[in-house]
C-alpha positions, 0 to 999 in steps of 0.5 A: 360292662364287658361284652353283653349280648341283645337278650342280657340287655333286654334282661336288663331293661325289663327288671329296671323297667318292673319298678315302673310298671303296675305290681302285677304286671309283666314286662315283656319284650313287646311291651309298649313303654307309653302305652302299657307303662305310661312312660312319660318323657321325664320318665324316659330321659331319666331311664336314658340316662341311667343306661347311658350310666350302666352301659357306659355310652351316649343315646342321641335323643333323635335315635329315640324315635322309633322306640316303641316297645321294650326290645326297640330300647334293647336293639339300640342299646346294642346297636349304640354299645356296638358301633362305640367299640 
């Protein structure tokens, strides 16, 4: 994937994220991933990992830590892709 800014990557995050989510709920950027979608850590680490795979870089498990809501993920996703040019 070429060049993506922060909103294609939230974009991105929230239509992957629909499948886990309840039928009639919408993910937004503030949706909190543990407590509106109940992401569990396996949840999470297969979701890392899908986005490691799309995005073609590498999550430290520690920078996981302050992502609580939908555009957390997104920001350090950008941040990641950024700093790997």
């Amino acid at each position: 994937m070429n060049e993506v800014t922060q909103e294609e990557i939230l974009k991105l995050l929230c239509q992957r994220l629909t499948g886990l989510a309840k039928a009639d709920f919408e993910i937004t950027a503030e949706t909190n991933l543990i407590t509106q979608l109940a992401i569990d850590s396996i949840k999470l680490l297969n979701l890392i990992m899908e986005i490691e795979d799309n995005f073609d870089i590498s999550v430290p498990v520690n920078a996981l830590t302050d992502v609580i809501t939908v555009r957390d993920l997104a920001d350090l996703i950008y941040r990641i892709k950024s700093e790997s040019k």
